[in-house]
N, C-alpha and C positions, 0 to 999 in steps of 0.2 A: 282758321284760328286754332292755336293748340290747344288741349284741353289741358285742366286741373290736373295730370298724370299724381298717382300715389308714388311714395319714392318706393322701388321694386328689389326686394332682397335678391340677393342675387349670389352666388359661386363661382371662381373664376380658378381655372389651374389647364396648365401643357398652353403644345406649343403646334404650332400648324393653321389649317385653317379653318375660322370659325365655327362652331357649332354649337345651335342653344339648343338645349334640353326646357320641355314642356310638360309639366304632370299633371295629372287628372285630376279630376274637382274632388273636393276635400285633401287634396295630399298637401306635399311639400318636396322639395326641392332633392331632398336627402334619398329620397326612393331611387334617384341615378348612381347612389353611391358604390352597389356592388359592379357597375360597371364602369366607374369613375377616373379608374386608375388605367385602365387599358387604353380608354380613349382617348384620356390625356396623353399617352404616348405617342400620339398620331395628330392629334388636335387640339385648338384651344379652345376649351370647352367651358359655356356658358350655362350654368345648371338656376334656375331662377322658380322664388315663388310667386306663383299668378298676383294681381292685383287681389285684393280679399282671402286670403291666403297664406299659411305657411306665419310667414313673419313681414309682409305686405301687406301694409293696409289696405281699406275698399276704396273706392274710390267717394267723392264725395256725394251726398244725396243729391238724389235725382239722374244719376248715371245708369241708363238703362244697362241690364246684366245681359252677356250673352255670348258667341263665338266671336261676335263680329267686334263687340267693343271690345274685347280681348286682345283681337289683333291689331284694333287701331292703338291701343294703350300698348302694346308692345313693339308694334312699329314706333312708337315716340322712345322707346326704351332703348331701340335699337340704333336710333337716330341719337341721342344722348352718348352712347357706346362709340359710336363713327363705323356701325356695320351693317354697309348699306343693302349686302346680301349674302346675308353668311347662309350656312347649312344648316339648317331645324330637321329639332326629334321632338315626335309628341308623344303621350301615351292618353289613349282615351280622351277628353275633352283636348287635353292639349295636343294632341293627335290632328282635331279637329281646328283650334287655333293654327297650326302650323299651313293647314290646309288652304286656311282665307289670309293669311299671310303671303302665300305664293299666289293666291290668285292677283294681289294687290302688288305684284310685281317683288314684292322684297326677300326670296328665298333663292338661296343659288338649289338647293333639292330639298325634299319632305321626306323624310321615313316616320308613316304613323306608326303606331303600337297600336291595333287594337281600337280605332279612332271611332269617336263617337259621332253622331250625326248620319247613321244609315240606318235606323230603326223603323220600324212597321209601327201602326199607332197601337196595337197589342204588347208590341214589346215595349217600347215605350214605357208605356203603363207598368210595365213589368221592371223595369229600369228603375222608375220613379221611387212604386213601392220598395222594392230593393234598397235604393240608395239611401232615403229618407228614411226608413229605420236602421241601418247601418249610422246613422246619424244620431239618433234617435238613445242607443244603446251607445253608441259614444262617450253622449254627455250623462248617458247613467253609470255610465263605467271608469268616467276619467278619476276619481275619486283614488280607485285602485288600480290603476293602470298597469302600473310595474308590476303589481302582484298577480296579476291577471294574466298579465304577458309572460310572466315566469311560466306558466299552467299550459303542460303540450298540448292538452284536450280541451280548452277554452279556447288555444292558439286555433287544432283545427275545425271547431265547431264555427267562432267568430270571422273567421280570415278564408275560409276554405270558398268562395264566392269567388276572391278577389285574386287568391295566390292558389296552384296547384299544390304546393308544397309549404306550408306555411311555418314547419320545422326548420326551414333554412333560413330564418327571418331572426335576426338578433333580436334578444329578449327587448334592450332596451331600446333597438330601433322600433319596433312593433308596439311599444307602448306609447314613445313620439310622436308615431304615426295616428294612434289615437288618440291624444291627444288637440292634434294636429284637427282631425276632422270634428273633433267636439270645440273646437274653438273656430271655426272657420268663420271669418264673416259675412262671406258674400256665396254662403252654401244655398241658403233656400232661394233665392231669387234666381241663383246661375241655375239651380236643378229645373226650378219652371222655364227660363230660358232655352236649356239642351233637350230638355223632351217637347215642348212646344215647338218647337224649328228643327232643321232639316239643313244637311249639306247639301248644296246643287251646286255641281261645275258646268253650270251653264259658261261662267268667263273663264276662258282656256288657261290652262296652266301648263306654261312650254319652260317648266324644267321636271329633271327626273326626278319621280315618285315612287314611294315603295309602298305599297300595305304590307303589314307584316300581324296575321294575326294567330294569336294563342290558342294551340288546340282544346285546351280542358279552358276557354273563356267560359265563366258563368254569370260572366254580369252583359257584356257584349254576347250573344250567341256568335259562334263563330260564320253561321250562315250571314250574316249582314255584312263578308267580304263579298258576297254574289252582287248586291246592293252599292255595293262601294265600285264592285270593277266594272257595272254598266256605268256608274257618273265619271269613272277613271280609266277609260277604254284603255290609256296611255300608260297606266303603273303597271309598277312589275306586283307582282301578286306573290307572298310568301307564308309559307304555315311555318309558325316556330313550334316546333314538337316541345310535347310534355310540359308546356308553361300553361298560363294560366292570364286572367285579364292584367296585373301587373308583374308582366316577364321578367323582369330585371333581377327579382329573385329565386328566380328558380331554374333559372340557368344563364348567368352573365355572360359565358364565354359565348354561348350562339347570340347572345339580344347583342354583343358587343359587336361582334360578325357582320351582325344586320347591318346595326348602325354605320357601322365603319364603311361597309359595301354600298350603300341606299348614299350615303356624302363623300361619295368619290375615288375611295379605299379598295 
């Protein structure tokens, strides 16, 4: 039986073959934009906010939160679209959506960014706290957002976790973006969700995989790719020099690379 699906904001530009872009919990859609235009060159590219998210409602009460109902809500999403196997990107949770997407058959390849669900229960914990005051200081900030985000030394006090270079990050995307996570709807429930569980490829996933992770990550350590390549014997394994836990701004043209390479490019 299908379920209540929220209707799923979504971005849609170029021409090729499919590719949905996935972003990480508290974001939105717009974080693909510094690599938006490349990829469009090559592919039709499906940039979307998760369910509880962005400019996507949550779903209805009682919809347990988590990777797995992510991907079953997005498989209906994809189903809706008539794309029965396109190419997926994720970055961090949605890294991890992408992930249980392919195991359920529906991905022609996966390139995560950085994909969450290989943590140790110390990091974990370390995640949690992390995230949940980044949240925290969100909705204490969303007041002033803009004026905040104007501010280089607030940019890399508050951002320097998330982005290695948080000066590369337009003022007023950077305050969207805050905004974005001080509004989230389905933040605290998904954040108990992705630290209480665990990705396991116990069910084989026979298309190609890329991990791809950021070397200065400070919210993912970047050892939990060791973690990721015993459950993924089968992906190809990538360090993206000099980025950071959300690549896309701190160097488009390697994260574009990736991408392009990891869905067939």
């Amino acid at each position: 039986m299908r379920s209540a699906m929220p209707d799923i904001n979504f971005h849609r530009q170029g021409e090729g073959e499919p590719l949905v872009l996935i972003h990480g919990i508290g974001s939105r859609w717009q974080i693909w934009l510094p690599v938006l235009g490349q990829l469009a060159r090559e592919r039709d590219v499906i940039a979307l906010d998760l369910p509880g998210f962005g400019f996507s409602p949550r779903p209805t009460e009682g919809v347990h939160a988590g990777p797995s109902t992510l991907a079953r809500l997005l498989g209906e999403f994809l189903e809706d679209l008539e794309l029965e196997r396109p190419h997926l990107a994720g970055n961090s949770l949605g890294g991890w959506v992408g992930l249980e997407l392919a195991k359920r058959g529906r991905a022609a390849s996966v390139t995560a960014l950085s994909p969450a669900g290989f943590h140790t229960q110390a990091e974990g914990i370390f995640q949690f706290v992390s995230l949940a005051l980044s949240r925290k200081v969100a909705r204490l900030a969303r007041p002033n957002a803009a004026r905040l985000a104007a501010s280089p030394s607030v940019r890399r006090i508050a951002f320097a976790q998330l982005v290695a270079h948080p000066e590369r990050i337009d003022a007023f995307d950077l305050a969207e973006n805050l905004r974005a996570l001080a509004d989230a709807e389905w933040f605290d429930e998904t954040l108990d969700a992705i630290i209480r569980e665990r990705f396991f490829g116990r069910e084989p996933i026979d298309v190609p995989v890329t991990i791809a992770w950021g070397e200065h990550d400070r919210l993912l350590l970047p050892r939990q790719a060791h973690l990721a390549a015993r459950q993924l014997p089968r992906a190809q394994m990538v360090v993206m020099r000099g980025c950071g836990h959300v690549p896309t701004y701190d160097d488009p043209e390697q994260v574009a690379a990736v991408l392009l390479k990891g869905s067939g490019g």
